[in-house]
N, C-alpha and C positions, 0 to 999 in steps of 0.2 A: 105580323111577319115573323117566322121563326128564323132561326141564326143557327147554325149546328157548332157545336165546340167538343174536337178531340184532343183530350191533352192524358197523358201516360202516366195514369196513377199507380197503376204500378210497374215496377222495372225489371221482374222476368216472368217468362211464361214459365207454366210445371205442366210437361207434355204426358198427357194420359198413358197409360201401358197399353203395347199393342199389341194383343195374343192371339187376335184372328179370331178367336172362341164366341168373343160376344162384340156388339156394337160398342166403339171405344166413346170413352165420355169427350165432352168439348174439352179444349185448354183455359187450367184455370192460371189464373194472376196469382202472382204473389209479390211480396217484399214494398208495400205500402209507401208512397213517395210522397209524404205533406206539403213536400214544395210544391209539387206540381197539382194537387188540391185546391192551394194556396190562389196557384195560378187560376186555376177553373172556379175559384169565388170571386177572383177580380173580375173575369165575365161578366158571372152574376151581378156584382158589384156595380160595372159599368152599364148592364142593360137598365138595372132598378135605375141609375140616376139619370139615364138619358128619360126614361119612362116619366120621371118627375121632373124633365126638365120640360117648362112651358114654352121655351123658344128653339127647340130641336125635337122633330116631328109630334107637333103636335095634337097631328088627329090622328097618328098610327101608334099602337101600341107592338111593344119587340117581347119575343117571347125565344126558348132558347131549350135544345135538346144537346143536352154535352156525354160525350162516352167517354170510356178509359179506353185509351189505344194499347197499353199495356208498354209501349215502346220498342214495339215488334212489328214486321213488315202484315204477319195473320192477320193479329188483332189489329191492329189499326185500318186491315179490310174490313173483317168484320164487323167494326164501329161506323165504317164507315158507309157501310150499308143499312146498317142499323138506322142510323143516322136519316138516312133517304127511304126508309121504307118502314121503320118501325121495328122494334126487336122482336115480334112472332113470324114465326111462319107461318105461309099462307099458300096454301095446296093450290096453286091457280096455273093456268097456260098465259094469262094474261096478267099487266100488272093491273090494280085495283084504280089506279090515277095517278095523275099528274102531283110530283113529290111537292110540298109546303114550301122545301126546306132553298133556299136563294141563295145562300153564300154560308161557307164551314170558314170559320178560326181555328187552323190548327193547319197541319199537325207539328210536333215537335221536333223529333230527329229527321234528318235530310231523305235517309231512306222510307221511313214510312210517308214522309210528305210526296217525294217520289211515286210511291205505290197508289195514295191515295188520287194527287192531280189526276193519273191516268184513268182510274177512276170514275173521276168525274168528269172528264174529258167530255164523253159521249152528248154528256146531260148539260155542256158548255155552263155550268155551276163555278161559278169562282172560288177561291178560298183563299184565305189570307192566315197565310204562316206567323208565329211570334219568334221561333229559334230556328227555324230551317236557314242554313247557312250558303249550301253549296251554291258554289256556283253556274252549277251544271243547270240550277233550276232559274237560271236568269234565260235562259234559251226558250223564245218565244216557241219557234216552232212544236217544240216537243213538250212546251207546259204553256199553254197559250190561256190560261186563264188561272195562273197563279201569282202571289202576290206576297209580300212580306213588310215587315216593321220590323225588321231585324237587316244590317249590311249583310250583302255577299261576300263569300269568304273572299271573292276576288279582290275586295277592299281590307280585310284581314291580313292578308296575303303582303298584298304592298305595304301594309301598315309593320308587316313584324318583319320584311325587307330593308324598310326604312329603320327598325330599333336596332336589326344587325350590323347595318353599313353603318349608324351613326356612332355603335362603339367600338368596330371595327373588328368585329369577328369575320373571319375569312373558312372557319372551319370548325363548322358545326355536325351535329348528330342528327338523326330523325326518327321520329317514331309515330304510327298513325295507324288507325284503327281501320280493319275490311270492312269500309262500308265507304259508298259515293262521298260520302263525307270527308274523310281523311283518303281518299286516293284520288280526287278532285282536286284535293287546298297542295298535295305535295305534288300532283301535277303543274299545277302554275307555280306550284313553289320553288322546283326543280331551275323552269324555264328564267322567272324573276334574278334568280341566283346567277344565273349564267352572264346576263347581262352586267354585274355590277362585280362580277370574280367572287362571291361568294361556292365553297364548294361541300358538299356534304360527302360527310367523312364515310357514313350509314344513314340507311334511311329500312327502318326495319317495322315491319307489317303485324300487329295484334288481329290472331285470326279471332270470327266469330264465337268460335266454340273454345273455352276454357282449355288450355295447355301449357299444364306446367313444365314439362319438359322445353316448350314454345318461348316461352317466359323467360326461364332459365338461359336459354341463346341468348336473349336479347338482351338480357342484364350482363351477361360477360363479355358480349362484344361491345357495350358502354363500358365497362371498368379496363379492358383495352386498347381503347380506340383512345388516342390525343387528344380527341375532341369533346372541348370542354362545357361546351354550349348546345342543349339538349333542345328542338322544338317538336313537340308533342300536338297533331289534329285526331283527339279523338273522345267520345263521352265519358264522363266520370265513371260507367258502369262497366265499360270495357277497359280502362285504364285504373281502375280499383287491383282488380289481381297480380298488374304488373308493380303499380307503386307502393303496393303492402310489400310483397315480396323485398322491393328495391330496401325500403325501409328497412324490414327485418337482416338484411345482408348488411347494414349497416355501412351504405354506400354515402360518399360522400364528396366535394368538392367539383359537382357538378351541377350548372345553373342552366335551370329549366326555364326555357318559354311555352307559355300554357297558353292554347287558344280559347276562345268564349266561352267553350262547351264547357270548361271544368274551370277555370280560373279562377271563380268564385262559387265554387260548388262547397259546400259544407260538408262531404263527404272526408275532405282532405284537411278541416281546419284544425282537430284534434292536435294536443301540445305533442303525441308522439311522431307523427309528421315532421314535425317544425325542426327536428337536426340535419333529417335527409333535403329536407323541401322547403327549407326556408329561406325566402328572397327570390322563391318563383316569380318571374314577371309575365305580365301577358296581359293582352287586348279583351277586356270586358264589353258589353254591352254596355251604352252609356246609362245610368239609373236619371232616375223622374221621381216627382210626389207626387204620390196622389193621395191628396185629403180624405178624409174619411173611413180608407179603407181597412186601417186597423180595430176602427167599432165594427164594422161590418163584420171582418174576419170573427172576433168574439162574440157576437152573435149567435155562431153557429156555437149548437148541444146538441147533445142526445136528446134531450125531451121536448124539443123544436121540432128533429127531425127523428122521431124514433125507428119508422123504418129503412132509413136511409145507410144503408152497410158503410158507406165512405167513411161515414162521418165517426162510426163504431170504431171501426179502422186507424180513424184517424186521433180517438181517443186512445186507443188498443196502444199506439204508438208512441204516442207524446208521454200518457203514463202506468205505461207498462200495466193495463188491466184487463179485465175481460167483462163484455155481456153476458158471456155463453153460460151454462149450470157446469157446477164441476163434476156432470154425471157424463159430459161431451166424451167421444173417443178420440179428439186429438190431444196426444198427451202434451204437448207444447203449449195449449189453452190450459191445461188442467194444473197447470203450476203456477198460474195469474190470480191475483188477488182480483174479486170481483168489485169493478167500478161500482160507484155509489152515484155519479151523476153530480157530484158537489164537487169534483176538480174544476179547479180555474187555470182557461190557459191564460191569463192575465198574468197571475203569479207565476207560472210557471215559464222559463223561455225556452221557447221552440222555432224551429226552422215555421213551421208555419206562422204563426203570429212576430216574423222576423220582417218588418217592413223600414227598417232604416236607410237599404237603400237597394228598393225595387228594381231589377230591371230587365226580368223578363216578364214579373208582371204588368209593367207597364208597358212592353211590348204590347201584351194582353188588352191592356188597356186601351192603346193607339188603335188596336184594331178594331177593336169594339166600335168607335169615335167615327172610323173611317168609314164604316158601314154604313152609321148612323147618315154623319155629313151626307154620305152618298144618294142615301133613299129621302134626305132632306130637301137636295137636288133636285130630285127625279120627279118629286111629287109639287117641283116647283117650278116643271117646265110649263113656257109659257105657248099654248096653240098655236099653231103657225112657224113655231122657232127650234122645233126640236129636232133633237138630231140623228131621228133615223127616218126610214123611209117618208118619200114627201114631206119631210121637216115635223112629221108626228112625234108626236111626245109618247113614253109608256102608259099603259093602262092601271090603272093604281091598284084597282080590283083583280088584275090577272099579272102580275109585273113576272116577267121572264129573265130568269138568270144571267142572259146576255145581256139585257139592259142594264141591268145592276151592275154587271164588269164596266158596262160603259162610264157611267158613274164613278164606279172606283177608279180607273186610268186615269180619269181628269181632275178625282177631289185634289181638295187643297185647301189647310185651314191651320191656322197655329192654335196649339193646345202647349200649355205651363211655357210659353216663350217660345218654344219649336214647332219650326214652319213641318208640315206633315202633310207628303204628295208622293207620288210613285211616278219612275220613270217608264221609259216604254217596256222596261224588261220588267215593271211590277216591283223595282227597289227603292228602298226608300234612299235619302242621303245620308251618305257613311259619315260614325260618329261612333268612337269608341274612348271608354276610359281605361287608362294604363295603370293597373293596378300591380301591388306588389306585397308578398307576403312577410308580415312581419310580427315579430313577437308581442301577442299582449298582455296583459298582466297577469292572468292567470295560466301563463303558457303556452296557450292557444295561439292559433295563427289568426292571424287577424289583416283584414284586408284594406291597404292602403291605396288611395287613390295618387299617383306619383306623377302622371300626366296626362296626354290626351292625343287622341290622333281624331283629324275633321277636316275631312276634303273640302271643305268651303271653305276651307282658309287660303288656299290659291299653293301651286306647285311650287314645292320645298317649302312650305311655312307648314304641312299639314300638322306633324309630327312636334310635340313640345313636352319636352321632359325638367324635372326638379332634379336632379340628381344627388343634391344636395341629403335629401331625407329619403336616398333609394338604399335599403340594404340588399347587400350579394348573397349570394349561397354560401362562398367562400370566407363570410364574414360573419355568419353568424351568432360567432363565440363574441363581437364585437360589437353586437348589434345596439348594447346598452352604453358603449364606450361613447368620446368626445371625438375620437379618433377619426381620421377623417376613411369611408370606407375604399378601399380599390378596386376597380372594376377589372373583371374576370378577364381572361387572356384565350381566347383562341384561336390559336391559329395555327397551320401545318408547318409552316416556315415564317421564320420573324421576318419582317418586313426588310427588305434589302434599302441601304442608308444609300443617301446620294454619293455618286462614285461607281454606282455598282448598275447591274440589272439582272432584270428574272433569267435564269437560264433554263429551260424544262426538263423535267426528268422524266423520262421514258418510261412510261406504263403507268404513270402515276399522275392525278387529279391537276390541273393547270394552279392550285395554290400548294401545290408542295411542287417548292423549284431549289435551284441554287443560286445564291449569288455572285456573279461573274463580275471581278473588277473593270472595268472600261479600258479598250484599249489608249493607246497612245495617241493621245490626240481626238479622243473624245471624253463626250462629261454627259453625265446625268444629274441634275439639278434636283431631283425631286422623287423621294421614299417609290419600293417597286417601280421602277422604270423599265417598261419591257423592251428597250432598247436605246443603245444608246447614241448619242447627237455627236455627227461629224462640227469639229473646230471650224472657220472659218478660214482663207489659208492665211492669213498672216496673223492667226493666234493659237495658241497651243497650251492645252488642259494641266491646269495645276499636278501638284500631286497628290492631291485627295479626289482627282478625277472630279470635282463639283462646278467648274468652272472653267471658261474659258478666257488665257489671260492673254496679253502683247507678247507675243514669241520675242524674245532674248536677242534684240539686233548686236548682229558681233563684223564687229572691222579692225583693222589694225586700228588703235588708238595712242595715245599719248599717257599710255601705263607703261608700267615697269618696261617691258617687252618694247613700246616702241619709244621711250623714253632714251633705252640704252641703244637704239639702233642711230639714233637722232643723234646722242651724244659722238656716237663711233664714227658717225658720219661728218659730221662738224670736225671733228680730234685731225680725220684723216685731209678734208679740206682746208686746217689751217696747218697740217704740218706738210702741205703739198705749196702753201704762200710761202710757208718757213722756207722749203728748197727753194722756191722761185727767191724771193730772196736774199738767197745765199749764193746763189747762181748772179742775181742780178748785180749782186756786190761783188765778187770774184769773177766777172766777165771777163776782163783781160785777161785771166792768168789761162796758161796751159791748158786743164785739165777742162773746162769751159767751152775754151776754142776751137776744143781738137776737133770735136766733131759736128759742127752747126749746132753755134748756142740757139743759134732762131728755131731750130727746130725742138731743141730739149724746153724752150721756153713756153712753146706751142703743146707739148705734150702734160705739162705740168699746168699751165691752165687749164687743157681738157680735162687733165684727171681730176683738178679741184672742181670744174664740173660735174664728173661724174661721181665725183662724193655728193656734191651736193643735190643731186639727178635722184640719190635714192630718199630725201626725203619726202618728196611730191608724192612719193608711195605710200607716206602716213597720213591717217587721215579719213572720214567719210568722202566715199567717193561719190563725184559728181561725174556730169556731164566735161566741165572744162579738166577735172582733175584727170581724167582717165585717159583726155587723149593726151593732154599735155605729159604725163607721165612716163608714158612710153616713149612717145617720138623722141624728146627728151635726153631719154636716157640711149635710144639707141641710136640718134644722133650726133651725143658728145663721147660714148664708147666707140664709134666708127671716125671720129675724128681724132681721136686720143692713139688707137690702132693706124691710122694712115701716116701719123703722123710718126707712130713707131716705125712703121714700114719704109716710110721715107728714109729715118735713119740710116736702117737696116742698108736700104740699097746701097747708100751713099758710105756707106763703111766697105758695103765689096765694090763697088768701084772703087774707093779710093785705094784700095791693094792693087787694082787691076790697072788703076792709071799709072803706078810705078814704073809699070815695064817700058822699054823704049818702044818707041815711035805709038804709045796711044795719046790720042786724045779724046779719051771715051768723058772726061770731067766736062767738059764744053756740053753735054747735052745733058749733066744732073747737076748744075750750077743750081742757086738759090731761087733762080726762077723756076725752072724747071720743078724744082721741088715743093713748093707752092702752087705750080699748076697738077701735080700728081695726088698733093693733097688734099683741092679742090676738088679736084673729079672722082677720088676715092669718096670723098664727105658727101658729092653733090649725088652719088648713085644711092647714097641713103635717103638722101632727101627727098627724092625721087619718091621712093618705095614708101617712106612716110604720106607725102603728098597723096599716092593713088590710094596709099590706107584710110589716111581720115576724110577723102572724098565718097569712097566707092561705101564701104562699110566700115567707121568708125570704134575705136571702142567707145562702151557706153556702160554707165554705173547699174547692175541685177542685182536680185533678190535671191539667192540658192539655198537651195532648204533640201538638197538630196545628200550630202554627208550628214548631216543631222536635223531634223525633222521640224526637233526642240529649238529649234533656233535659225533667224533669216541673217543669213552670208551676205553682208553686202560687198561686194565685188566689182572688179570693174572687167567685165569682157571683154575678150580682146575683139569681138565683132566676126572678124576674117580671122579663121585661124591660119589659113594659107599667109595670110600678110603678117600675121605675125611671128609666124617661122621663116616669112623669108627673109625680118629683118632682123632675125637670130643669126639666121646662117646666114647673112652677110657678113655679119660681126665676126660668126663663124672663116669664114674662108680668108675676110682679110688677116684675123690671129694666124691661118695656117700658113698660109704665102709670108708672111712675116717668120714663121718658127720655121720655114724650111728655106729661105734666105740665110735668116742670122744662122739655122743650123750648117750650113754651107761655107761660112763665112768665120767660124767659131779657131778656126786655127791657123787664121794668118796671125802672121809676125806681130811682135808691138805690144811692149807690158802690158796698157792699155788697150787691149781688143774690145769693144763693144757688143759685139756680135755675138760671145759666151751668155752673158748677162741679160742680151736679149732673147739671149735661148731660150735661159733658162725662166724670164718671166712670161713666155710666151709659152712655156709648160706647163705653169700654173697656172695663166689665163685658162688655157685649153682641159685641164683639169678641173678646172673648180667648175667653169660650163657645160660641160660632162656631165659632173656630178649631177649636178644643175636641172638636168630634165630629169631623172628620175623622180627625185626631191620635189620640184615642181609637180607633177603630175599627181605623187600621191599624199601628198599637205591637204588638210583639210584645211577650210576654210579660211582665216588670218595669216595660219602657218604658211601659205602659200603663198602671200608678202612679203611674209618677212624670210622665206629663202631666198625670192627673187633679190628682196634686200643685202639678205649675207652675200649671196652671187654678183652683184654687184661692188661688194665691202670689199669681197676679198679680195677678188680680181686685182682692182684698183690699188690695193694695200701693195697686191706683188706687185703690182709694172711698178710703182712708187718702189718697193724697195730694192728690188732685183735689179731696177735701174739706173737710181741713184744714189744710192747708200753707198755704195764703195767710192763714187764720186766725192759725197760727203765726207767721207770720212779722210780720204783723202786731203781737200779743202779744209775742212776745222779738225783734224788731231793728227795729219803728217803733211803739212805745209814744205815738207822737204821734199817731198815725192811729186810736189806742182813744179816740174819743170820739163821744160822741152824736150832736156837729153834724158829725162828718166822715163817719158814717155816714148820717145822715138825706142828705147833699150841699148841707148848708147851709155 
């Protein structure tokens, strides 16, 4: 059974001239590829040992037709016909028979694998890839019999997603070659990115055809652009022009991610590389051993294979000599010392006899194996059990290419520890080594193995890095140092700190934003937060914005503020017992009697009430505090008023009783005035009563003066009720100041009725004042007016009313007499 193998020994075509004059010659190859030689004797390698193996097909011998694809979409047709039909021409309308050939190894680059499946399509001919990456070629439909030992880029793909997010690059570069290859991997690349906020800063295209002007863009919009993180899908041979160049401009401080294709290409490992390009990282194919293969490799000679061109070629290469006579007319030969046939590449080290760590020829390898298992299978079906038509087995003597794929879909077998099967799209399982370039001792770049990416390790374990022994691009003056290395920084905008969030900016990429501080009363906890978290309501965001804390509870309390209201309030309640006292000890005398002690007695108890009425204002307010509080207070100010009022009356009656024939005193005697005071008192109580039944007040939370902070407060409930039992207090002050005003100029050193004028101006005064001040007090401030409104009130009817009494009583005890108050 033959095996066909395309693999691109050399890497450009040289297109014939085309004059129209005469028939143009075919395209020849140049530029000799040992690796890929290298690869196409591991073939060999693999077919001779399965051949000599006794427990893997043992009564079928494998035999094996390999071409140079050249690594061109041409040749790699060409080969591939070659391949199926033989390299002559053949003058025929028909074809001569049914091709040998069952299943191709190869081809290499994504485009000529491409070109070739389609191909072979026709001829449902399988082939199995070693380095075709894309993942365009995992689509059944349009490659329904292709197959690989190599992951799809789509696994690549995620694999250098995961290297980006995990050292938090947010803004990267892109650069990738015209071919399905690199415009496939930065299609899913683009998409991958989107999801996780990654954004590419450029993403710029290496055409086909050599341009250096092409080149030159590309290099300046990198030494431009912010971004400092470079990912590269494209083959060594098309990314050679661009990284020489880079080199020579002497670019630097830019850390490149290299995909499979060239990561470990030896084109780039030269010590002049290593300033621009050193601490490349990027996703290799994972390497294998394979035994043996390096005697094998030395093997091959010239006098083994004398007419075999590769092999001259491949001498031609490794030591710079020649077959040819130096009578040749190409003058590039004719400057070569002519081989002797006694080089060793033993001694000598070369890309080809470089087998320390395989791993596309063990690609090579795998496929070989899979074929093999395959047809091991097939010829091991047992009658009755097989699995195409009517449960038939294949015909061993005629075996058909589609039977063979059948086979290959389903093998499955471990070779050096790894399990080896393909899924339905023909992939193997992804498995990649993280390699990174670093200096070795002779200068050279030298390729470290740093970690690993393996989808069998179950979601978010894939990805495993050393960091420890990874050096950076930007570090590689360092690379010898103890120093610990830093990892590179890119990104459009540094990451906004908790407190803050992304803000977008207009025309520009979702990673270059602004950082917007949080407003009031919100927080962000946690680095780029795209928006930020409403407080809860009775908590309110620090001021770093990162947190949300207990909103600042504020009430009148017992600090300074209500310490001294407390105090002023107590001062004025015991110097209101002091007059009652002084009253109650000078009761007999004159100044005492003149005008019902019972009722000055009455009024100086209420007011030492309502000193003491404004303390119940200090204080967290509760349910009992807030009703208690008011009614309270406008129940012992309506009786302290009624009882002025009383006064009042009974000072103009008593002028009015003077005159002959009244007896106006008989209806404001001491009863009388006791029931005037009652039913004055009792209309407050009233209006308290329907207060704290109907709508009470009740202890709230107010957070609309200030945000930052919860008011506790006590509502009056009804505001109707609580201004009707202001202006109660209200109208009795007024009826009282337009009495005693009335009354202000009758006769009698001793008038009363001045005194209560004039405290009944400053009652009505300071209550005034009172609602403005009230209304617009924020929060506590709003207590502690009602407070002063209360203080002060009280302080005047206390002094306005009895101070000239006092003073009288203790510092002119001469003036306590009858005839000096009558004005006799």
């Amino acid at each position: 059974i033959i095996i066909g193998g395309l693999f691109p020994m050399h890497y450009r075509v040289v297109v014939p001239e085309l004059n129209y004059t005469y028939k143009p010659a075919a395209s020849g190859c140049q530029g000799f590829d040992s690796r890929s030689f290298r690869w196409a004797q591991t073939m060999r390698f693999a077919i001779q040992e399965i051949n000599e193996n006794p427990n893997l097909l043992p009564t079928i011998t494998l035999g094996y037709k390999i071409y140079d694809s050249c690594a061109t979409h041409v040749a790699a047709l060409r080969a591939t016909l070659s391949v199926l039909n033989g390299p002559k021409e053949v003058s025929s309308m028909m074809c001569s028979g049914a091709s040998p050939m069952k299943v191709i190894i190869g081809d290499s680059g994504s485009s000529q694998s491409t070109v070739v499946s389609r191909t072979l399509q026709p001829f449902k001919i399988p082939m199995i890839s070693y380095v075709s990456t894309c993942a365009c070629l995992s689509n059944r439909n349009n490659y329904p019999h292709f197959f690989r030992t190599i992951p799809s880029d789509y696994y690549q793909v995620k694999a250098i997603v995961q290297l980006v997010k995990h050292f938090g690059w947010t803004w990267v570069g892109g650069v990738y070659e015209d071919t399905g290859y690199g415009i496939f991997a930065f299609e899913q690349l683009s998409k991958e990115f989107k999801k996780i906020g990654v954004c590419l800063a450029y993403c710029e295209m290496i055409n086909k055809a050599y341009s250096k002007k092409r080149i030159l863009k590309i290099l300046n919009i990198m030494k431009k652009s912010s971004a400092k993180v470079v990912i590269s899908f494209a083959e060594e041979g098309g990314l050679y022009p661009l990284l020489t160049e880079y080199v020579q401009q002497n670019i630097t401080g830019i850390q490149w991610i290299a995909s499979e294709a060239w990561i470990t290409s030896s084109v780039f490992s030269s010590s002049e590389f290593y300033l621009s390009l050193g601490g490349t990282i990027g996703f290799a194919i994972r390497r294998g051993e394979i035994p043996g293969l390096k005697d094998f490799l030395l093997q091959v000679h010239p006098s083994v294979y004398p007419d075999n061109t590769l092999v001259k070629e491949l001498w031609n290469t490794i030591f710079g000599c020649t077959f040819q006579p130096s009578n040749t007319t190409d003058q590039s030969v004719r400057q070569l010392p002519l081989c002797t046939g006694h080089e060793s590449l033993e001694e000598n080290y070369n890309e080809y006899t470089d087998v320390s760590s395989p791993r596309i020829s063990y690609n090579v390898y795998k496929a070989v194996y899979a074929v093999a298992h395959s047809l091991h299978n097939l010829i091991n079906c047992e009658p009755g059990k097989g699995p195409f038509d009517n449960f038939t087995c294949a015909d061993i003597s005629n075996i058909e290419p589609y039977q063979l794929q059948h086979y290959i879909q389903e093998v499955s077998f471990t070779m050096l520890g790894e399990e080896i099967n393909f899924d339905n799209n023909g992939d193997t399982p992804a498995s990649y080594d993280l390699i990174n370039w670093q200096r070795d001792t002779d200068g050279t770049i030298r390729f470290v193995t740093v970690g690993l990416y393996d989808v069998s390790k179950g979601v978010g374990k894939e990805l495993v890095i050393n960091e420890k022994i990874l050096h950076w691009s930007s570090n590689q003056t360092k690379a010898s140092c103890k120093h610990p290395l830093v990892t590179p920084f890119s990104v459009c905008t540094e990451s906004c700190p908790p407190g803050t969030r992304k803000g977008v900016r207009r025309g520009e990429p979702l990673c270059c934003f602004d950082c917007l501080p949080c407003a009031d009363g919100e927080i962000s906890n946690q680095t780029d937060s795209i928006e930020c978290i409403q407080c809860p309501m009775d908590f309110w965001s620090n001021a770093q914005r990162t947190e949300c804390i207990p909103k600042e509870i504020e009430y009148l309390t017992y600090d300074e503020m209500g310490v001294t209201l407390t105090v002023i309030a107590l001062f004025g309640a015991c110097l209101t017992i002091g007059v009652l006292a002084v009253f109650l000890h000078y009761k007999n005398t004159p100044i005492v009697r003149v005008n019902n002690s019972e009722l000055s007695f009455f009024i100086l108890l209420s007011l030492a009430l309502c000193f003491l009425s404004s303390i119940a204002f200090i204080g967290e307010p509760a349910n009992w505090s807030c009703m208690f509080r008011h009614t309270v207070f406008s129940i012992t100010f309506s009786l302290c008023i009624s009882c002025i009022l009383g006064k009042t009356v009974v000072v103009l009656m008593v002028f009015k009783a003077t005159q002959p024939g009244s007896n106006i005193m008989k209806w404001f005697g001491p009863i009388q005035q006791r029931i005037m005071i009652s039913a004055c008192t009792s209309v407050q109580i009233i209006f308290c009563a329907i207060w704290l039944i109907v709508i009470p007040p009740f202890p709230s939370k107010n957070t609309k003066y200030q945000s930052s902070k919860i008011i506790l407060e006590c509502d009056v409930g009804s505001t109707l009720a609580f201004w009707c039992v202001l202006g109660y207090i209200g109208v009795l002050a007024c009826m009282c100041f337009v009495l005693a005003f009335l009354a202000r100029k009758l006769p009698g050193n001793f008038n009363e009725a001045k005194y209560i004028t004039f405290s009944m101006l400053i009652f009505c005064a300071v209550w005034i004042a009172f609602i403005p001040a009230y209304v617009s007090s924020p929060g506590k401030y709003t207590v502690a007016v009602e407070i002063f409104a209360i203080l002060s009130s009280s302080f005047g009817l206390l002094f306005c009313i009895f101070a000239p009494k006092c003073y009288i009583i203790l510092l002119k005890p001469e003036k306590n007499t009858k005839q000096n108050i009558m004005g006799k």
